[in-house]
C-alpha positions as CSV (number, residue, x, y, z in Angstrom):
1,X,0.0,0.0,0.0
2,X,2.6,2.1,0.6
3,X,4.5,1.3,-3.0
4,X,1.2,2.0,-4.4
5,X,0.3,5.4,-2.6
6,X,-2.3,4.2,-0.8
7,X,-0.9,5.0,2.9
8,X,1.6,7.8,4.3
9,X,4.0,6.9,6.6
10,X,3.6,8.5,9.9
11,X,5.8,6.9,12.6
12,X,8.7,4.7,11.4
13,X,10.6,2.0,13.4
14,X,14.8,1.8,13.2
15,X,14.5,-1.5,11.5
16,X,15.4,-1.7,8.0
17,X,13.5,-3.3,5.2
18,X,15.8,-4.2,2.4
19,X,15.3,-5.1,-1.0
20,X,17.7,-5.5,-4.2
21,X,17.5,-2.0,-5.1
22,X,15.6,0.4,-2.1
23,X,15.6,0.2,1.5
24,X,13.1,2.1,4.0
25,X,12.5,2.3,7.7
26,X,9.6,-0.2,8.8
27,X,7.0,1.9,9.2
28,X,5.3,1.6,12.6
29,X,2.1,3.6,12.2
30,X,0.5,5.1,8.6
31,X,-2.4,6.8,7.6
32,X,-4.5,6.0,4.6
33,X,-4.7,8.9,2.1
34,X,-8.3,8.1,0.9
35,X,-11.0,6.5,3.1
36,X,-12.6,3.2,1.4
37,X,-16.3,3.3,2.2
38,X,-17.2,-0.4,3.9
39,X,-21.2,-2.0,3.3
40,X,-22.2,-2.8,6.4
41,X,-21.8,-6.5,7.0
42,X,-25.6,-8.0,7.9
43,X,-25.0,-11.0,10.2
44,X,-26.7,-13.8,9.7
45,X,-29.5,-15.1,12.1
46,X,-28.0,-18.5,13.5
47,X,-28.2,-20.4,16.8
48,X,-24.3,-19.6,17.2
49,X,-24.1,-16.7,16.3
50,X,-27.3,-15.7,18.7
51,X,-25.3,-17.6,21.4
52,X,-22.2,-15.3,20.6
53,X,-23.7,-12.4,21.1
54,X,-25.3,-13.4,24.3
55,X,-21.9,-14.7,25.3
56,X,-23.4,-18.3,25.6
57,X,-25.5,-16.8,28.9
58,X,-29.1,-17.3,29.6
59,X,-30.3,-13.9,29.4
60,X,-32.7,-14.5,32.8
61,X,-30.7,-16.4,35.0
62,X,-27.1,-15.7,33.5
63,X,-25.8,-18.7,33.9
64,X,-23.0,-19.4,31.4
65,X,-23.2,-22.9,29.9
66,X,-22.6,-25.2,26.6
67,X,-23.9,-24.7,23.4
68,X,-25.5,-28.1,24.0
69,X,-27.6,-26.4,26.8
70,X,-29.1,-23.8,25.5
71,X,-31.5,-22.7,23.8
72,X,-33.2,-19.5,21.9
73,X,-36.1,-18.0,23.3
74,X,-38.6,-15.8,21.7
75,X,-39.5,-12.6,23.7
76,X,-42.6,-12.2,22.4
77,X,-43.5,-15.8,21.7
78,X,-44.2,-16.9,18.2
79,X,-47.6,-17.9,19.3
80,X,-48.8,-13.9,20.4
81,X,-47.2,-12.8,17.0
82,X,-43.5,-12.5,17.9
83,X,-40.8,-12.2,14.3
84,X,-38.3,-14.6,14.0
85,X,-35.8,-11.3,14.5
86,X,-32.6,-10.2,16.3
87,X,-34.4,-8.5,18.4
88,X,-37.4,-11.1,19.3
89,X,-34.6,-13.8,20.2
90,X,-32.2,-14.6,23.1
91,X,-30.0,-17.2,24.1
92,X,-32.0,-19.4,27.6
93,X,-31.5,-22.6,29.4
94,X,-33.9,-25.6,29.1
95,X,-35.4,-24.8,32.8
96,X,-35.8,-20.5,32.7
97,X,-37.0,-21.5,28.7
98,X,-39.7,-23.7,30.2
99,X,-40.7,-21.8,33.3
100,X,-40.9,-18.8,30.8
101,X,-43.5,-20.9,28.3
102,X,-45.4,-19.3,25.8
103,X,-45.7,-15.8,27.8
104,X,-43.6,-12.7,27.6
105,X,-41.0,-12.3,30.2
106,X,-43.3,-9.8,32.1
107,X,-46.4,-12.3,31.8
108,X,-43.5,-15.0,33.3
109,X,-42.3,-12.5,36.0
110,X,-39.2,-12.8,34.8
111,X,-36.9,-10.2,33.5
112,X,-34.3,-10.0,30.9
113,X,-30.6,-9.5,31.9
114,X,-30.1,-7.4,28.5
115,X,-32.2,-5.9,25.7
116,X,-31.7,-8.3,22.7
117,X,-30.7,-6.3,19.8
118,X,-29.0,-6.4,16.4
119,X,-25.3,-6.8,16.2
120,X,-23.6,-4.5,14.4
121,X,-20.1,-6.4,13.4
122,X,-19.4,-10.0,13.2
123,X,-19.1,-12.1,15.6
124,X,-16.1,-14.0,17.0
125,X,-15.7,-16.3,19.9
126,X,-11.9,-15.9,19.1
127,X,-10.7,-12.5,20.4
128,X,-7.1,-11.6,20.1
129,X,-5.2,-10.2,22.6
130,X,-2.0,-8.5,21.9
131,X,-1.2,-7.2,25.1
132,X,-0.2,-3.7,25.4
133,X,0.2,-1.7,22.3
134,X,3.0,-0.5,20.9
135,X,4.4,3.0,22.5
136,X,4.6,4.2,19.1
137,X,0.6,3.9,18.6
138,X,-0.1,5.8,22.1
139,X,-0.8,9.0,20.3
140,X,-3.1,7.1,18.1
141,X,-5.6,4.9,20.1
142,X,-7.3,5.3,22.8
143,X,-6.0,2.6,25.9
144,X,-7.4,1.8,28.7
145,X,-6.1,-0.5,31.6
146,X,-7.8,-3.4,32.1
């Protein structure tokens, strides 16, 4: 990207890269020149990726357990007119999914740990952590401690 024009280097490191005929500094942090407009990604509504986004919880007793365990629960059951929708469907354990029926959680007395909504990126169950960043990048990101 950089032969091409694409990027700018901002921030270089001291380490060389070398090739027959040029040589520059490894570039440690660089800005594109032209922003490339992404399409939204739409993810697909699928028992796993439901489960991901609920983090594999039951969204009324937040117990964390196996895929093998759970299973999706209509907020507004199917039966009162409920969509098949993001928004319409969490992730619930066999006993808070029967005790819950075909009622609304209210109807159940039972209340939802978190609003189910749409996700707005994919979904991972991998996450990579790198650790601390780069002192080079500090101007750059925003860090936090953890």
């Amino acid at each position: 990207m950089l032969v091409v024009g694409k990027v700018e280097v901002v921030q270089s490191y001291q380490r060389l890269l070398r090739a027959v005929s040029w040589s520059l500094n490894v570039p440690s942090v660089v800005r594109l020149t032209n922003y490339v407009k992404r399409k939204r990604i739409q993810v697909a509504m699928t028992r796993q990726n439901l489960f991901l986004r609920d983090n594999y919880q039951c969204q009324y007793c937040m117990k964390k357990l196996p895929v093998k365990e759970l299973t999706r629960d209509h907020v507004l059951p199917r039966s009162q007119g409920g969509p098949m929708t993001w928004e319409n469907i969490v992730a619930a354990c066999g006993p808070c999914n029967m005790k819950k029926g075909g009622r609304t959680p209210r109807q159940a007395r039972m209340k939802l740990a978190r609003k189910p909504v749409r996700p707005q990126g994919l979904l991972s169950k991998y996450t990579l952590n790198l650790g601390r960043p780069e002192a080079a990048w500090s101007n750059y990101l925003s860090w936090r401690n953890s």
